[in-house]
mmCIF file as gemmi writes it, N, C-alpha and C atoms, coordinates in Angstrom:
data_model
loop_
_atom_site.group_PDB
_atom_site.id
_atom_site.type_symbol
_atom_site.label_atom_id
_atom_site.label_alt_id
_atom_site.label_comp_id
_atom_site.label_asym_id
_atom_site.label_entity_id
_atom_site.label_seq_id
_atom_site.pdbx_PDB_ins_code
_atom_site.Cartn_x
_atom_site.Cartn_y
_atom_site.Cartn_z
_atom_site.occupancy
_atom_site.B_iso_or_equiv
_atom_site.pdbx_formal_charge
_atom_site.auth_seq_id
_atom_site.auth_asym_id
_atom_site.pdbx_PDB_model_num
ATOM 1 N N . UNK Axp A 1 ? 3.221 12.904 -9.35 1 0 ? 1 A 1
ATOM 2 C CA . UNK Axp A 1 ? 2.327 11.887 -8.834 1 0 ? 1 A 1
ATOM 3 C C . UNK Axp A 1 ? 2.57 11.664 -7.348 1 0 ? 1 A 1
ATOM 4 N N . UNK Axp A 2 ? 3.888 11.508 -6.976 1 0 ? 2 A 1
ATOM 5 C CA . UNK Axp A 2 ? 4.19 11.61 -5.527 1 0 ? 2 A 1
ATOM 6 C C . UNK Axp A 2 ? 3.542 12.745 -4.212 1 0 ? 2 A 1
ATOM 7 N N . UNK Axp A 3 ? 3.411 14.039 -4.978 1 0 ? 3 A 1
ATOM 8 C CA . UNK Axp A 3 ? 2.456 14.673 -4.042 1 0 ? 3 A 1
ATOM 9 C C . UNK Axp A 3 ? 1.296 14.732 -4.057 1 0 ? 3 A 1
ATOM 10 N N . UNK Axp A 4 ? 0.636 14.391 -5.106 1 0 ? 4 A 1
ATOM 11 C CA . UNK Axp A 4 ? -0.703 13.997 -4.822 1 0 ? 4 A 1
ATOM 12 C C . UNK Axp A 4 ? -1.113 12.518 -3.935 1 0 ? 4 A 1
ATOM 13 N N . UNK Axp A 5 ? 0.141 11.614 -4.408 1 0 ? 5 A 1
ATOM 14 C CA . UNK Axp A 5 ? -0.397 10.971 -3.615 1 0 ? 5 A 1
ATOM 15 C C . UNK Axp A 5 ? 0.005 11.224 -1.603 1 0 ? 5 A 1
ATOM 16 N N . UNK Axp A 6 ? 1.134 11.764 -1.339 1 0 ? 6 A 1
ATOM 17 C CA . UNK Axp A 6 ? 0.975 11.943 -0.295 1 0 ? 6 A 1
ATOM 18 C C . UNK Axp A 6 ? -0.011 12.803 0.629 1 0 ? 6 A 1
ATOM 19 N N . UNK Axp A 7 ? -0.662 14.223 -0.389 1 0 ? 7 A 1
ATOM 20 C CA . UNK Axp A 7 ? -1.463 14.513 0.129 1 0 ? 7 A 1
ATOM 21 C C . UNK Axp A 7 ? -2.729 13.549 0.374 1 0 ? 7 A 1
ATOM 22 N N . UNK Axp A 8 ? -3.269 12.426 -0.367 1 0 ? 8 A 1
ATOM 23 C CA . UNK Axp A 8 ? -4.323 11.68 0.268 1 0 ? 8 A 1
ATOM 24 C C . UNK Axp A 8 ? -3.785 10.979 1.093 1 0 ? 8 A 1
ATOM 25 N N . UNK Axp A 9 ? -2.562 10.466 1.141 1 0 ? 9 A 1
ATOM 26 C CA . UNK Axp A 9 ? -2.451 9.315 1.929 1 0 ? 9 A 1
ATOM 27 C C . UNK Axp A 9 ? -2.487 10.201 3.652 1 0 ? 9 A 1
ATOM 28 N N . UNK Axp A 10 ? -2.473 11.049 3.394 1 0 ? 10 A 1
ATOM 29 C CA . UNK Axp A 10 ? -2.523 11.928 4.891 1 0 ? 10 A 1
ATOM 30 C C . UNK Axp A 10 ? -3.755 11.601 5.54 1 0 ? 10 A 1
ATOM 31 N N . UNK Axp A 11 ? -5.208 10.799 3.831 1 0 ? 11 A 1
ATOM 32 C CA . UNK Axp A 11 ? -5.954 10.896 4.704 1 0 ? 11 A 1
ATOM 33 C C . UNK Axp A 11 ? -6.255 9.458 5.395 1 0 ? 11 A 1
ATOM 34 N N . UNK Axp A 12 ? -5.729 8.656 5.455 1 0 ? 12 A 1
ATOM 35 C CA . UNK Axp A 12 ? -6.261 7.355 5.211 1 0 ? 12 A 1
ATOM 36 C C . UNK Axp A 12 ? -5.911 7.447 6.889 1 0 ? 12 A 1
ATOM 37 N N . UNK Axp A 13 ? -6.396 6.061 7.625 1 0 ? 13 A 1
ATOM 38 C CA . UNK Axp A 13 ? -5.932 5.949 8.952 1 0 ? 13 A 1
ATOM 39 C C . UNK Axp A 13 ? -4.731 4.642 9.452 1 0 ? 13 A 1
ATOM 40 N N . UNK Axp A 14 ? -4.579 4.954 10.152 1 0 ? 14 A 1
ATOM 41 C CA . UNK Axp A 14 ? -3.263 3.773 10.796 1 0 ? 14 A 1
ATOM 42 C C . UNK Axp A 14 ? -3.279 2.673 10.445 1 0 ? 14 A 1
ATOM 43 N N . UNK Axp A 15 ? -4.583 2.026 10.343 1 0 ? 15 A 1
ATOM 44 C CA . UNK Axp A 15 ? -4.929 1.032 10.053 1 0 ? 15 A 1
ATOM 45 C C . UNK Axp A 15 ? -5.039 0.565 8.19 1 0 ? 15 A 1
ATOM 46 N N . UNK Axp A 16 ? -5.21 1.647 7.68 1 0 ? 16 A 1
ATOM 47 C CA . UNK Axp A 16 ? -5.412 1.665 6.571 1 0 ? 16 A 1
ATOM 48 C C . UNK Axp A 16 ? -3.912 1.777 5.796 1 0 ? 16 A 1
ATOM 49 N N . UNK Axp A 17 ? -3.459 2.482 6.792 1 0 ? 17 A 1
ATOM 50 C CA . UNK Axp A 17 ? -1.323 2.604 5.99 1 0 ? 17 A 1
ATOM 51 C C . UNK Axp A 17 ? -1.565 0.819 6.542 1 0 ? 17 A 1
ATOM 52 N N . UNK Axp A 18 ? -1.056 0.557 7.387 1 0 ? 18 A 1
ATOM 53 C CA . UNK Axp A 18 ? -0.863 -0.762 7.507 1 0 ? 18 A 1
ATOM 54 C C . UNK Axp A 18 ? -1.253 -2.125 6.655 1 0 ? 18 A 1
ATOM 55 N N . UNK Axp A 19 ? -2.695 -1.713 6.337 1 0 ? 19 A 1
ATOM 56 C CA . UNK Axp A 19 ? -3.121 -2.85 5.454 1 0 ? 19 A 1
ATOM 57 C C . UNK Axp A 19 ? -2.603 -2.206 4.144 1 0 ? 19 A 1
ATOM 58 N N . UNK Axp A 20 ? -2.195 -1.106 3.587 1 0 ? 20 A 1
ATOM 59 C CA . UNK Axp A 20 ? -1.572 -0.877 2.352 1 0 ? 20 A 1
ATOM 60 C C . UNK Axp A 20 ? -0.291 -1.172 2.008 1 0 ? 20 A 1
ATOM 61 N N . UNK Axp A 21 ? 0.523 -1.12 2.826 1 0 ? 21 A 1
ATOM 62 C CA . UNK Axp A 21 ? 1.978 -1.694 3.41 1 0 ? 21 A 1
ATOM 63 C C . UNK Axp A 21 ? 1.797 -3.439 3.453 1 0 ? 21 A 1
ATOM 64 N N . UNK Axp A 22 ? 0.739 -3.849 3.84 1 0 ? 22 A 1
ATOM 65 C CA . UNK Axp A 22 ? 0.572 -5.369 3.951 1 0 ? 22 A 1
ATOM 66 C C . UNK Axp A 22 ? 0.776 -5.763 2.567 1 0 ? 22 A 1
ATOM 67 N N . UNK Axp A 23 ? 0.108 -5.43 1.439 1 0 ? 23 A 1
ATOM 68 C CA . UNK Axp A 23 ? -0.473 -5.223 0.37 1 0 ? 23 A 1
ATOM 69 C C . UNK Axp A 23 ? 1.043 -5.277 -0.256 1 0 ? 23 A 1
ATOM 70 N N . UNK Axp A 24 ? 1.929 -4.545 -0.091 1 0 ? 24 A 1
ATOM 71 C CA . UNK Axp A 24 ? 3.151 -4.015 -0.933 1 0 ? 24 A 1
ATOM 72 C C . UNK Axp A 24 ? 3.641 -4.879 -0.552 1 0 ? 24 A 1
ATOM 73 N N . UNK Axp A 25 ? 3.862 -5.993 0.379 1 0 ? 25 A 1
ATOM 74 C CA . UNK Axp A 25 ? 4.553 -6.391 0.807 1 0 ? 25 A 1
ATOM 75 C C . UNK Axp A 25 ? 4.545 -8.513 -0.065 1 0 ? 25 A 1
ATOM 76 N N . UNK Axp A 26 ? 3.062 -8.142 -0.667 1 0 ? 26 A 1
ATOM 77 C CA . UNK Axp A 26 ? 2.486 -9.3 -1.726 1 0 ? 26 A 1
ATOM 78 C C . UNK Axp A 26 ? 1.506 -10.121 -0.676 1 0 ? 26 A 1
ATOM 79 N N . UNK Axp A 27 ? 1.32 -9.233 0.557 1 0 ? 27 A 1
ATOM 80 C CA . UNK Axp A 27 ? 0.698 -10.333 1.455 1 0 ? 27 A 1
ATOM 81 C C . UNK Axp A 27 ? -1.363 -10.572 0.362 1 0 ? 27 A 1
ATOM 82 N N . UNK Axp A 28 ? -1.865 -11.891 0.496 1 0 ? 28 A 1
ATOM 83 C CA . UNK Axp A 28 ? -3.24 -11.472 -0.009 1 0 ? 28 A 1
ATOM 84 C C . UNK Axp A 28 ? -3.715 -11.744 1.459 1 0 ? 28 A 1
ATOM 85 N N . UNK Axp A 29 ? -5.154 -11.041 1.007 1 0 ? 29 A 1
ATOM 86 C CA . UNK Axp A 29 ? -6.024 -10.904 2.456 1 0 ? 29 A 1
ATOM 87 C C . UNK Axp A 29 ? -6.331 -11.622 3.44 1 0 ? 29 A 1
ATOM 88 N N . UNK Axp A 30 ? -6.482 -12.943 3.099 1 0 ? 30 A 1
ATOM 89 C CA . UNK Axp A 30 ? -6.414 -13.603 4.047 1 0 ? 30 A 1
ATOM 90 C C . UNK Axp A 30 ? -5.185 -13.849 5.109 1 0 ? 30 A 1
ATOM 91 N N . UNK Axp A 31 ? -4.394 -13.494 4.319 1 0 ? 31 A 1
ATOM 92 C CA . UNK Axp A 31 ? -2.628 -13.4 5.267 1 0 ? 31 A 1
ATOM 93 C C . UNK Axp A 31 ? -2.884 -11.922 6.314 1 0 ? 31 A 1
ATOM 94 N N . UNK Axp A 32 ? -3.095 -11.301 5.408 1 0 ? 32 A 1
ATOM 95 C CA . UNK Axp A 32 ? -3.664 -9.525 6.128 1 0 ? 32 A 1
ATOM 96 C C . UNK Axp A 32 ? -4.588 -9.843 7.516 1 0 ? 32 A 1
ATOM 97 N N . UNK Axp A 33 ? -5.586 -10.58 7.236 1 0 ? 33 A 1
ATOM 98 C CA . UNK Axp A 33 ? -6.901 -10.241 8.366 1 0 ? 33 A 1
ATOM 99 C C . UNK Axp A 33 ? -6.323 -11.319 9.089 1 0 ? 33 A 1
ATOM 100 N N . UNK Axp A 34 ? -5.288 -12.666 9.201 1 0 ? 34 A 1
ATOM 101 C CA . UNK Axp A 34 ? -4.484 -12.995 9.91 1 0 ? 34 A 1
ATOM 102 C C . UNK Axp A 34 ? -3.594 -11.923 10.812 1 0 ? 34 A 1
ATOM 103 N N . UNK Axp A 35 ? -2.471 -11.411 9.974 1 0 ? 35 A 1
ATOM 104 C CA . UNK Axp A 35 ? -1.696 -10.206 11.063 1 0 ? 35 A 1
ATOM 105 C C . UNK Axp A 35 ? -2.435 -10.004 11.645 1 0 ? 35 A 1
ATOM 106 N N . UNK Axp A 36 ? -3.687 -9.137 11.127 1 0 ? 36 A 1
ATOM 107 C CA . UNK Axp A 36 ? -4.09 -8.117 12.134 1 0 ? 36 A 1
ATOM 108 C C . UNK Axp A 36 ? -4.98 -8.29 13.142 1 0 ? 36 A 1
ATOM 109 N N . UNK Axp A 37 ? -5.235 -9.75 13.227 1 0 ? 37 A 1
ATOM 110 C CA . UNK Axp A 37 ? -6.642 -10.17 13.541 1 0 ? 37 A 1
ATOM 111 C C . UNK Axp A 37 ? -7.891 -9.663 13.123 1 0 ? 37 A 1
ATOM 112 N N . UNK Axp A 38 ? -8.327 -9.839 12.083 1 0 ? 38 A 1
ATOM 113 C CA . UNK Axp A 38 ? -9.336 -9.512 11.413 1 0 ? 38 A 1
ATOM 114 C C . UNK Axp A 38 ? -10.143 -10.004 10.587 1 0 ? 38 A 1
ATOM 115 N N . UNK Axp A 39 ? -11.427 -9.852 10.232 1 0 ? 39 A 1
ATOM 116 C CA . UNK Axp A 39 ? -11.557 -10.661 9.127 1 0 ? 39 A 1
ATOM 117 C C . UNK Axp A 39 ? -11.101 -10.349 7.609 1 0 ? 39 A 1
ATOM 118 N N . UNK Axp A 40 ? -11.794 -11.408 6.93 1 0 ? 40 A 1
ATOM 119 C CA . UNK Axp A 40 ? -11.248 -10.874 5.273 1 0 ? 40 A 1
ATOM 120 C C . UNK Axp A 40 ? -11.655 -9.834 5.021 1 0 ? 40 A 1
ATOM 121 N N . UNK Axp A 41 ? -13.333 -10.199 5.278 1 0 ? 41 A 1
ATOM 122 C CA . UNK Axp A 41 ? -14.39 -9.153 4.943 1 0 ? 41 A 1
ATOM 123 C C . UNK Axp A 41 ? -13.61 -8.018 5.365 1 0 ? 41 A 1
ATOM 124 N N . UNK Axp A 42 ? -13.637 -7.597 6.499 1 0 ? 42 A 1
ATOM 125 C CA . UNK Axp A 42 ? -12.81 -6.144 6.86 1 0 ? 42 A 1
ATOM 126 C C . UNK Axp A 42 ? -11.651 -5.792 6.046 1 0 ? 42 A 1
ATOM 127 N N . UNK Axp A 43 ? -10.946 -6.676 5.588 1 0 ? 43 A 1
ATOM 128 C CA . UNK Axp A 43 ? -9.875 -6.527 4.703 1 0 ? 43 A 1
ATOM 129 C C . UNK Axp A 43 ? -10.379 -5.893 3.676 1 0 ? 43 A 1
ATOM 130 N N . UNK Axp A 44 ? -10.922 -6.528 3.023 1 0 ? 44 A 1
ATOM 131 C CA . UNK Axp A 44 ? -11.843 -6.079 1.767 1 0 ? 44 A 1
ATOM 132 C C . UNK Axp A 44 ? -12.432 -4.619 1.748 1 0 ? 44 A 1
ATOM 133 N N . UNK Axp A 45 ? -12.909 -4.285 3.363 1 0 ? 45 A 1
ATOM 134 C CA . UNK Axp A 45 ? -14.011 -2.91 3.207 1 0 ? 45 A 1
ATOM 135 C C . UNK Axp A 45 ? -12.845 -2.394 3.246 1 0 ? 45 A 1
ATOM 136 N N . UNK Axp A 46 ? -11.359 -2.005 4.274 1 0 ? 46 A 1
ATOM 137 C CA . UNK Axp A 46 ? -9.999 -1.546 4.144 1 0 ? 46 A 1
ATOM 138 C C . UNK Axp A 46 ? -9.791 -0.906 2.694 1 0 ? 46 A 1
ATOM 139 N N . UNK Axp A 47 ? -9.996 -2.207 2.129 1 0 ? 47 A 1
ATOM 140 C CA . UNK Axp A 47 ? -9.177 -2.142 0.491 1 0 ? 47 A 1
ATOM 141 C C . UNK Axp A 47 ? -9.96 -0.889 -0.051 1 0 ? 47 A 1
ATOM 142 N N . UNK Axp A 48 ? -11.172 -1.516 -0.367 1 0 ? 48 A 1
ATOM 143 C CA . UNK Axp A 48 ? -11.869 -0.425 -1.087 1 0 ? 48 A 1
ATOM 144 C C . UNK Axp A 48 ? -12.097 0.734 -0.468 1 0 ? 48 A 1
ATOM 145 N N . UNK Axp A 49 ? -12.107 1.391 0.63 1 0 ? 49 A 1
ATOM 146 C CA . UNK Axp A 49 ? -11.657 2.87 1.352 1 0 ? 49 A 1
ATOM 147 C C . UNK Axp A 49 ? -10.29 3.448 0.754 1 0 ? 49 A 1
ATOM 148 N N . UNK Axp A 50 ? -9.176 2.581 1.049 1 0 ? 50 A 1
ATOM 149 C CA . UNK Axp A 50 ? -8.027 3.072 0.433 1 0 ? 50 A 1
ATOM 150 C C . UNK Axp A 50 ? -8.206 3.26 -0.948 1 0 ? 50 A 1
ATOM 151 N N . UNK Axp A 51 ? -8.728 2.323 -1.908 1 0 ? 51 A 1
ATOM 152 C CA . UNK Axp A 51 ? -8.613 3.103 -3.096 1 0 ? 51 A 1
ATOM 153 C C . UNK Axp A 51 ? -9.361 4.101 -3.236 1 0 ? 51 A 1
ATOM 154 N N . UNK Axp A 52 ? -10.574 4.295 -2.989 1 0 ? 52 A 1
ATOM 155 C CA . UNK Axp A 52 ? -11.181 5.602 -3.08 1 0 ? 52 A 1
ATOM 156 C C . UNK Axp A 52 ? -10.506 6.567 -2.888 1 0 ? 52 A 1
ATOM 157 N N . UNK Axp A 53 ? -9.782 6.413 -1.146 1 0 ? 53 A 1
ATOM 158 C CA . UNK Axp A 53 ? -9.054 7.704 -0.427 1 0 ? 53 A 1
ATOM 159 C C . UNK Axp A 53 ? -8.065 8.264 -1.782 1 0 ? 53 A 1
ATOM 160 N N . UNK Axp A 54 ? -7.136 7.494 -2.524 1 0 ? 54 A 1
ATOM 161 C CA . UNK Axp A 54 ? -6.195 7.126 -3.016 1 0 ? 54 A 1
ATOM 162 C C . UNK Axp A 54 ? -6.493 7.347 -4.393 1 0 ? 54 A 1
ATOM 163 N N . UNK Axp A 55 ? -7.732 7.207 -5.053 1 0 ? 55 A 1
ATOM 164 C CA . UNK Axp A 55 ? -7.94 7.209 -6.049 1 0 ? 55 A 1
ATOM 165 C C . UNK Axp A 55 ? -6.961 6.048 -7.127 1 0 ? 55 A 1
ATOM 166 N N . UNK Axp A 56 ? -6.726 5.256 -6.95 1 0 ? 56 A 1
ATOM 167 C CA . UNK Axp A 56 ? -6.725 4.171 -7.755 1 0 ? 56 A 1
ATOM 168 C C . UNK Axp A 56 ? -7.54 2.948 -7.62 1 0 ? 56 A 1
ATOM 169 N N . UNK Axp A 57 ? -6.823 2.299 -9.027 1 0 ? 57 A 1
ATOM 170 C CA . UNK Axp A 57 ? -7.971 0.459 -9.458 1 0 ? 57 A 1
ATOM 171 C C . UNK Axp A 57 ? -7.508 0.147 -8.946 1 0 ? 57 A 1
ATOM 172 N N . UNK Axp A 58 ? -6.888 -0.508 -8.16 1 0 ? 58 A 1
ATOM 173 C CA . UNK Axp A 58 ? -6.393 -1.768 -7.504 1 0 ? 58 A 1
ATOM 174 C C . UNK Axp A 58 ? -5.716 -2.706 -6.727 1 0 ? 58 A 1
ATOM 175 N N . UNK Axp A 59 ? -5.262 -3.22 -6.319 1 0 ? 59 A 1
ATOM 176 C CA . UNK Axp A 59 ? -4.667 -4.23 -5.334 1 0 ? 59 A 1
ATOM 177 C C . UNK Axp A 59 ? -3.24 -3.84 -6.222 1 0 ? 59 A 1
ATOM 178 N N . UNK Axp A 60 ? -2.576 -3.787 -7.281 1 0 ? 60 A 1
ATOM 179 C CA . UNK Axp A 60 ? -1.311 -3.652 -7.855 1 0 ? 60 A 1
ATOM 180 C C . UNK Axp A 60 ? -0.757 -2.712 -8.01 1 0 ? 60 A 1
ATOM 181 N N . UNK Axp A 61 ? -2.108 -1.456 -8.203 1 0 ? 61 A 1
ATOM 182 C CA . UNK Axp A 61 ? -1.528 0.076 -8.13 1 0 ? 61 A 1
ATOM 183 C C . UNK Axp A 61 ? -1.394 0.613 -6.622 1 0 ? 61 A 1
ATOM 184 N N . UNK Axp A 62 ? -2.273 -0.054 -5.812 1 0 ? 62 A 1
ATOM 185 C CA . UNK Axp A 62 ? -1.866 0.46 -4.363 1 0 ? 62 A 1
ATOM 186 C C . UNK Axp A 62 ? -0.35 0.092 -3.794 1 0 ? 62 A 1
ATOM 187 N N . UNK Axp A 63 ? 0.044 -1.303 -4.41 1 0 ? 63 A 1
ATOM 188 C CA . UNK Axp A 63 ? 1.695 -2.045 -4.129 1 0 ? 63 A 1
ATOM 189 C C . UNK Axp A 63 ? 2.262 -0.431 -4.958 1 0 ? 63 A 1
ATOM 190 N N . UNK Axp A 64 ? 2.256 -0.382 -6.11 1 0 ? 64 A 1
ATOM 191 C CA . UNK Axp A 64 ? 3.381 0.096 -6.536 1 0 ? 64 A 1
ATOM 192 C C . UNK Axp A 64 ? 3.629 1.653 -6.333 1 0 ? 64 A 1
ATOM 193 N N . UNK Axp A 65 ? 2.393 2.33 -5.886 1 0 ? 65 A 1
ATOM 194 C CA . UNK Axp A 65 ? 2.574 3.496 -4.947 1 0 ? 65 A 1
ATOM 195 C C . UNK Axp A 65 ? 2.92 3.623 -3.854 1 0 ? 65 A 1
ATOM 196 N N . UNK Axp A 66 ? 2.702 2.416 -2.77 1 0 ? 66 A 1
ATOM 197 C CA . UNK Axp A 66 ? 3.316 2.185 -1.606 1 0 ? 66 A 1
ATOM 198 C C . UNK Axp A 66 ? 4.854 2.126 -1.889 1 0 ? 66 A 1
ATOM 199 N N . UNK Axp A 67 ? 5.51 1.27 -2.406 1 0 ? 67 A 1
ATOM 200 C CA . UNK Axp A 67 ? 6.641 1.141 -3.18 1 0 ? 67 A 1
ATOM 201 C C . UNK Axp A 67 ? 7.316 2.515 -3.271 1 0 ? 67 A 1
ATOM 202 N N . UNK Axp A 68 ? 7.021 3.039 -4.211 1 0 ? 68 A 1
ATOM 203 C CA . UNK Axp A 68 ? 7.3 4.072 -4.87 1 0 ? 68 A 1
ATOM 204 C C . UNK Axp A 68 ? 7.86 5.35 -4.335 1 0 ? 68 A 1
ATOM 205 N N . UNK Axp A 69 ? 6.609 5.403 -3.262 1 0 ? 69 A 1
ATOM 206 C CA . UNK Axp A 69 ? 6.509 6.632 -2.17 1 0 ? 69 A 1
ATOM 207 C C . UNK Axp A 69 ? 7.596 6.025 -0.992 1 0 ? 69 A 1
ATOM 208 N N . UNK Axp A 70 ? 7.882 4.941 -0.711 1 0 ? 70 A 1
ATOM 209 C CA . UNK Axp A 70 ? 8.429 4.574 -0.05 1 0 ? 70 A 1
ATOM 210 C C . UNK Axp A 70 ? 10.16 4.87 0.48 1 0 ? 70 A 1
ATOM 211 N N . UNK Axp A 71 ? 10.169 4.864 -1.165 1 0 ? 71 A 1
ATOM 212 C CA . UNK Axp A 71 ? 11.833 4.414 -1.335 1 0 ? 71 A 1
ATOM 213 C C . UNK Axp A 71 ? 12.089 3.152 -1.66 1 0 ? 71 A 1
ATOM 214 N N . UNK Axp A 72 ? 11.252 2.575 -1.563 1 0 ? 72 A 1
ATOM 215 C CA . UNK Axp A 72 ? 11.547 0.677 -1.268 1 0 ? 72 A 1
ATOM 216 C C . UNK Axp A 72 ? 12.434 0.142 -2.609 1 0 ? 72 A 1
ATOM 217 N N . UNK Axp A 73 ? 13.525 0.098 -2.815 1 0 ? 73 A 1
ATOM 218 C CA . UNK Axp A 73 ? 14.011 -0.985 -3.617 1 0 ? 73 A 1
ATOM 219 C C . UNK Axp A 73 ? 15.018 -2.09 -3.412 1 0 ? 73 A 1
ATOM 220 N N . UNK Axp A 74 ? 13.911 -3.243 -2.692 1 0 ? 74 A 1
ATOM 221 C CA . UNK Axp A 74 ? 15.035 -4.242 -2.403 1 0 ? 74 A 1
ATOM 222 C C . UNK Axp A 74 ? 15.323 -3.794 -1.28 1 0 ? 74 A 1
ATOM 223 N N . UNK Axp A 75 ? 15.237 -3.201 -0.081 1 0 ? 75 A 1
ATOM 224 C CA . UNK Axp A 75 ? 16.174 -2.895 1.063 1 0 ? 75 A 1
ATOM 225 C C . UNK Axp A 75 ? 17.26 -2.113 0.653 1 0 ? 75 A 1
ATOM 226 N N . UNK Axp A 76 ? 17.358 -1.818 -0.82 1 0 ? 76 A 1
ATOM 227 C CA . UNK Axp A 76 ? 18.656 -0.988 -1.049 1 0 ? 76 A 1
ATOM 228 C C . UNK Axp A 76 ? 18.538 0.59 -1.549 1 0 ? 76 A 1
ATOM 229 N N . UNK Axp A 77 ? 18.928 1.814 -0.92 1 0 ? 77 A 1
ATOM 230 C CA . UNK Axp A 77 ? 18.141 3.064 -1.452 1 0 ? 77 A 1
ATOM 231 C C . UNK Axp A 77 ? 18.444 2.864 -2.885 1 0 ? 77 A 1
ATOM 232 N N . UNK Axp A 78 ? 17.161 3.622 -3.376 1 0 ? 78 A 1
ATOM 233 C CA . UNK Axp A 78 ? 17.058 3.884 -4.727 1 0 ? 78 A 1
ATOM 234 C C . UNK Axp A 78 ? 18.118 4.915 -5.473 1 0 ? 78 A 1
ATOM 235 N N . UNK Axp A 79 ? 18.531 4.241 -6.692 1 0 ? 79 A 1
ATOM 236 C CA . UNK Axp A 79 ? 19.443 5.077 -7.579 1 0 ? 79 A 1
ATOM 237 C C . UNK Axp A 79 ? 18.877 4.628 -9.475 1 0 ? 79 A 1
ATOM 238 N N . UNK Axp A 80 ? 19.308 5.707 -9.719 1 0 ? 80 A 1
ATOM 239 C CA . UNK Axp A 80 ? 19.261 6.229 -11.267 1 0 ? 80 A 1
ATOM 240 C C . UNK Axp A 80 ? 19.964 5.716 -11.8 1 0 ? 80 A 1
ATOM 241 N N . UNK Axp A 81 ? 20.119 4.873 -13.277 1 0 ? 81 A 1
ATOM 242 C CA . UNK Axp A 81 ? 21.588 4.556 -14.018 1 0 ? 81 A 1
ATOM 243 C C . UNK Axp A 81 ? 21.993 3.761 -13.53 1 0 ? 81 A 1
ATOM 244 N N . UNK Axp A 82 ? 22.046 2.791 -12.678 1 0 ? 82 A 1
ATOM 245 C CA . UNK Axp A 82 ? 22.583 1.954 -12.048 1 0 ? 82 A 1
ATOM 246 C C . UNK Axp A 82 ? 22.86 0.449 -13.313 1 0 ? 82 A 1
ATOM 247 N N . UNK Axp A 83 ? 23.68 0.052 -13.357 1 0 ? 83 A 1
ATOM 248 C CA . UNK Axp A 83 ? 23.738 -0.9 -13.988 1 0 ? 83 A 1
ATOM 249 C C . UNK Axp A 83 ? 24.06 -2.343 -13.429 1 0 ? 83 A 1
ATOM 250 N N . UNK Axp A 84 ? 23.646 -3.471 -14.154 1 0 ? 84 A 1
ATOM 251 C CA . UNK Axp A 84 ? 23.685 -4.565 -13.292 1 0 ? 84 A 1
ATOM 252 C C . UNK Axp A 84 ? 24.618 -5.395 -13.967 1 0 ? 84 A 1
């Protein structure tokens, strides 16, 4: 799943990693078209480009592929087996 998704995410633009990264980050849109100065509306047309580009449903599957692809756990690199 990881290389498919990096091959689309190659296609998306600067702006579009950014508002997807916003997204992972739990920001909702109105917090988004704040950062960036923007409106919602634009937020919104953003959103739905990325999922197309991306091919997923939603505002939760775009977090957890951002995530995912990231490395992101917690600020702490990711490990296997780890017990708590």
């Amino acid at each position: 799943m990881t290389g498919t998704y990096e091959m689309h995410a190659e296609s998306l633009t600067s702006r579009e990693r950014q508002i997807a990264q916003a997204v992972s980050r739990g920001l909702r849109n109105r917090q988004i078209a704040g950062e960036f100065g923007i409106s919602e509306e634009t937020v919104k047309k953003h959103l739905a480009t990325i999922y197309g580009k991306l091919a997923l449903p939603g505002r939760v599957a775009l977090a957890v592929h951002v995530l995912r692809t990231s490395g992101f756990n917690g600020g702490t690199p990711m490990t296997t087996g780890a017990s708590l």
